[in-house]
C-alpha positions, 0 to 999 in steps of 0.5 A: 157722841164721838162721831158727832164730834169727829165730823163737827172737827172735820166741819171745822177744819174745811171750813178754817181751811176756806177761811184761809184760802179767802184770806190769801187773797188779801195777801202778796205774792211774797207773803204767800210764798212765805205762808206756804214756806211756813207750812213746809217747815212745820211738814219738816218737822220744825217749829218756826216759831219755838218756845225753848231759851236760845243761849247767845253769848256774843253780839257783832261788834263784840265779836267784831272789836274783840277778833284776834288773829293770832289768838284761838278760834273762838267759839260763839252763839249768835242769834238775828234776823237775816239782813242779805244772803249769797248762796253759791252751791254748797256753801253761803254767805249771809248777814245777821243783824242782831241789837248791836249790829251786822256779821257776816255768817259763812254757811256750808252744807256739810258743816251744819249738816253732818249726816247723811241728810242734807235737807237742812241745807237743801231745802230748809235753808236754801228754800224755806228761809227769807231775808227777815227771819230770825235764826240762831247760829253756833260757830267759830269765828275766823278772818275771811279771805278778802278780810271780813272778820265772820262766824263759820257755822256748824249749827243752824236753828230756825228761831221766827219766820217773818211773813212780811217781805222787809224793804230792802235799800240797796247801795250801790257806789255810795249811793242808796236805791229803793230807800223806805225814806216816806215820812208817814210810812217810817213814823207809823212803822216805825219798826220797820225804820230802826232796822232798814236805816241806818242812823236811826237807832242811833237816835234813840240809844243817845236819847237815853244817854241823855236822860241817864246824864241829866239824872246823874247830875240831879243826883249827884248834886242831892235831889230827889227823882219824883213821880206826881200823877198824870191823871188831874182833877185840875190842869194846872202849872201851864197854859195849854188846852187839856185832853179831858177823860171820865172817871166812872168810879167817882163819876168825875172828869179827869184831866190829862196832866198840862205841866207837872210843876203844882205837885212837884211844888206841893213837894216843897212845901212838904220838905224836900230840898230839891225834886225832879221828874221825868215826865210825859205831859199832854197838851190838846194843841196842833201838831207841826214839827216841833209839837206832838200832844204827848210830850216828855218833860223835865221839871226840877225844883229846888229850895232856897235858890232864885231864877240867876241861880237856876240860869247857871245851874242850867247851862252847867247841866246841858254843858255837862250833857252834851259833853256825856252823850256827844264827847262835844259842846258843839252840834250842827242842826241844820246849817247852823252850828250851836254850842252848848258851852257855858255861860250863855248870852242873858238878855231882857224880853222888853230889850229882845224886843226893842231890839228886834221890832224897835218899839219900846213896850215897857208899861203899855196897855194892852190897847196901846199893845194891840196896835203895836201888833197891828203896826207889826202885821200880828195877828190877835184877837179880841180874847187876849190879854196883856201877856198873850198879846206880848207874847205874841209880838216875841214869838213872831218877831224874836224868838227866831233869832236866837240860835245860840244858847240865850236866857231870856229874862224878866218877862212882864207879870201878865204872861207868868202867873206862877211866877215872883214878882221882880226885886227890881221892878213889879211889873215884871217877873224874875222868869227866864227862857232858854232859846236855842236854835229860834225855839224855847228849851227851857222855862225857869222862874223865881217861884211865886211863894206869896199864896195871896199874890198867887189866888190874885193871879189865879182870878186875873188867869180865871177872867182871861177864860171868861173873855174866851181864853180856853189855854187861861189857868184854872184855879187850883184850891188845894194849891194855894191851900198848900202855900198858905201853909207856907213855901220856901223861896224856890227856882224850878225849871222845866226843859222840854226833853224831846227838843233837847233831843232834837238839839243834841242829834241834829234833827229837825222835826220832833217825830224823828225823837219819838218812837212812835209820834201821833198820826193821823189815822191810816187810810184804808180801802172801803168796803161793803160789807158782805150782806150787800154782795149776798142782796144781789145773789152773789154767793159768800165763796165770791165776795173776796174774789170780786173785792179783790178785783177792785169790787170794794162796793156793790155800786162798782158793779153797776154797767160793769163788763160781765166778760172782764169780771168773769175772766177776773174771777177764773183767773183768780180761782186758778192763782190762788188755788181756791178751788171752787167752781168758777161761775156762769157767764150767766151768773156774773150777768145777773149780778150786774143787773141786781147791782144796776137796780140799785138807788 
């Protein structure tokens, strides 16, 4: 049994060894050097990817803003990955970028290896490491000659390899070359992104401070941070088409959740005072630069307050924000400049867009308003209403125009369906929108308490569906059940976080906000599967060899040049030391005439 299974294990091993040989093939040239630079390390002796804790008790710019040139050496245990290197001799320099930043680390053979063996240097540093790869060092920190402040080593630890040669953007007078600056390529590797541009990170670190602001100004003004479920028997709380998923427990169809503002109210009622949530929402729409389908939102709701009320707790708070994450009001988004200082301009919807359009829409049917679309170029169809076709008018003729900070208020009854109706005037709601930079940022109501004006919307929204309106709300019972056991008056206000984001760090597009946005899928090459190759007789060792030639599909093969195809294949075999025997000039022909019998 012993002997069984040493030589199974033998098997095993030329086999794995084949496997990889085949594997290399698919690899770059800088990715096998780095594979063969890896099993050079562990022949060393050293683990490239070890377990043990690594103590670091210093950072970059700590080393860098605490450097004093006249106090003691201090002692440091840095740990990054290598940015850059400059090997001159004996002695190198490099850069380690760790999470705070980038230090230059001076290098000399003797001081990290003190023995008589200098493989260390020589070999393990000098030849065996890349740019990319993760080290730990142990030093002092002093002033260079030409005045960097640096760390001199006297240890070096190897602590991850990286098999992928990083891209490198080189700057030369002010002026950067070889940028990983594709859109698809830095949203899908987004990993690679936050370490080869600069600014990037810093997107992300001022998104938290936003977040960490805004819950500081909730909090100390008393209300409660929430979190209320994601998956939803009903989409409620907005008009959006939902992502649908099944629940196979209970045999049901679940909703991803639209909007979060039924349950934060459901909360209400049970008697909170005032309730918050950071939540992520998604909506099955399109994407363009300023919609993802999963989205950050907030949504706050607080007893006993109104829509004016709302406005000005609102600009408080952004006012408040700004000036936490920013040391300003004031941003530049393209070429405009917005400020985001109180108070802020407050303007009716029917005014913004008598103003805008010049017709005056106050009481029009929704034919007499399907000519208004018609007389502005607005597209429509038969399946909207009164309140999608108003709408519809604001968005392409108004919205556009406000680029300061604007509330915009009193929006007509048909297209705010969880919203009370105006003290003034019951055509209308007491709603508002926050429109900066000619998008909405936030959305606020006088929240509709009455549990029988609100079953009446819910049925109009139900008949907007039937007409084909899939965005049209659905009727959520144990809602309205939840009211009828009574509401107070309440203002709740919901902000969308990724364009407040976009806002306070001067982007554009929404995916330069989210860490990872949604892509399509990655293109990849197509190709046969072995047993197509075999078909034709040719033998499995060969099938990566000739897709690696570009032979992704038997059908290539067809009328191709024998001699090109067995040239390719031996010089394959030589380059990537595979080891087998190179085929007959014969075989490589019938293969061919086995792939041109093909339908």
């Amino acid at each position: 049994m012993p002997t069984i299974l040493y030589f199974c294990g033998l098997l095993w091993e030329i086999c794995k060894k084949k496997i990889d040989e085949m594997q290399l093939l698919d690899l770059s040239e800088q990715e096998i050097i780095r594979r063969q630079s890896l099993n050079e390390l562990r022949q060393f002796g050293i683990d490239p990817y070890p377990a043990p804790l690594y103590e670091v008790n210093a950072y970059s710019s700590d080393i860098k803003n605490q450097f004093d040139d006249s106090g003691e050496k201090r002692q440091v245990s840095i740990a990054g990955r290598i940015m850059s290197r400059r090997i001159m001799g004996k002695a190198s320099f490099i850069e380690l970028m760790d999470s705070k930043g980038r230090i230059q680390v001076y290098i000399t053979r003797d001081d990290i290896c003190p023995e008589e063996n200098k493989d260390l240097y020589n070999i393990v540093f000098k030849k065996l490491l890349d740019i990319g790869d993760f080290i730990g060092i142990t030093g002092f920190v002093f002033r260079t000659q030409t005045g960097e402040i640096s760390v001199h080593a006297q240890s070096l630890t190897v602590l991850s390899k990286s098999l992928r040669p990083l891209p490198i953007v080189k700057v030369k007078d002010g002026v950067a070359y070889d940028k990983f600056n594709d859109p698809e390529l830095r949203y899908r590797q987004r990993y690679v992104d936050l370490l080869v541009n600069e600014g990037v990170k810093d997107i992300f670190v001022k998104r938290t401070k936003i977040f960490d602001a805004m819950r500081e100004f909730f909090n100390r003004h008393g209300y409660l941070e929430v979190d209320t479920p994601v998956l939803q028997s009903i989409p409620g709380g907005a008009a959006a088409r939902p992502f649908i998923t099944h629940h196979n427990a209970l045999d049901i169809d679940l909703y991803l959740r639209i909007a979060n503002e039924l349950y934060l109210k459901r909360l209400i009622v049970g008697g909170f005072e005032g309730v918050y949530e950071f939540s992520r929402d998604f909506r099955n729409e399109g994407m363009d630069r300023t919609h993802n389908p999963e989205f950050t939102v907030l949504e706050i709701y607080v007893s006993y307050k109104d829509y004016n009320w709302m406005m000005e707790f609102t600009e408080q708070m952004l006012e408040h924000t700004a000036l936490q994450v920013l040391g300003t009001t004031k941003v530049k988004v393209g070429e405009n400049e917005i400020d985001f200082k109180a108070p802020y301009k407050r303007i009716t919807m029917l005014d913004a867009i008598k103003e805008f359009t010049g017709f005056d829409i106050t009481g029009m049917n929704e034919d007499e308003l399907r000519d208004v679309c018609n007389k502005l170029g607005i597209e429509h169809d038969p399946t909207m209403g009164k309140g999608k076709l108003i709408d519809e008018i604001f968005g392409e003729k108004c919205e556009g125009h406000f680029i300061q900070p604007t509330f915009v208020m009193d929006y007509p009854i048909e297209m705010s369906p969880l919203t009370k109706r105006h003290r003034n005037n019951p055509q209308l709601t007491e709603r508002f929108e926050l429109i900066v930079n000619g998008k909405e940022l936030a959305n606020a109501y006088s929240e509709l308490n009455d549990p029988i004006d609100q079953r009446e919307r819910f049925e109009e929204q139900l008949r907007l569906s039937e007409k084909g309106d899939d965005e049209a709300m659905y009727i959520d019972q144990d809602f309205l059940r939840a009211l009828e056991y009574g509401m107070p008056p309440t203002a709740g206000m919901g902000i969308g976080m990724d364009r407040l984001t976009m806002l306070l760090t001067g982007q554009t597009t929404i995916q330069e906000v989210l860490l990872f946005p949604q892509m399509r899928p990655e293109k990849t090459v197509k190709k046969d599967n072995a047993h197509k190759y075999r078909e034709l007789g040719i033998p499995e060792v060969w099938i990566s060899p000739l897709q690696r030639a570009g032979y992704n599909e038997v059908a290539a093969l067809k009328g191709a040049n024998p001699n090109k195809i067995h040239q390719e294949l031996c010089e394959l075999n030589k380059k990537y030391k595979l080891e087998l025997n190179n085929p007959s000039l014969e075989e490589v022909k019938s293969w061919i005439e086995s792939a041109s019998t093909l339908a």
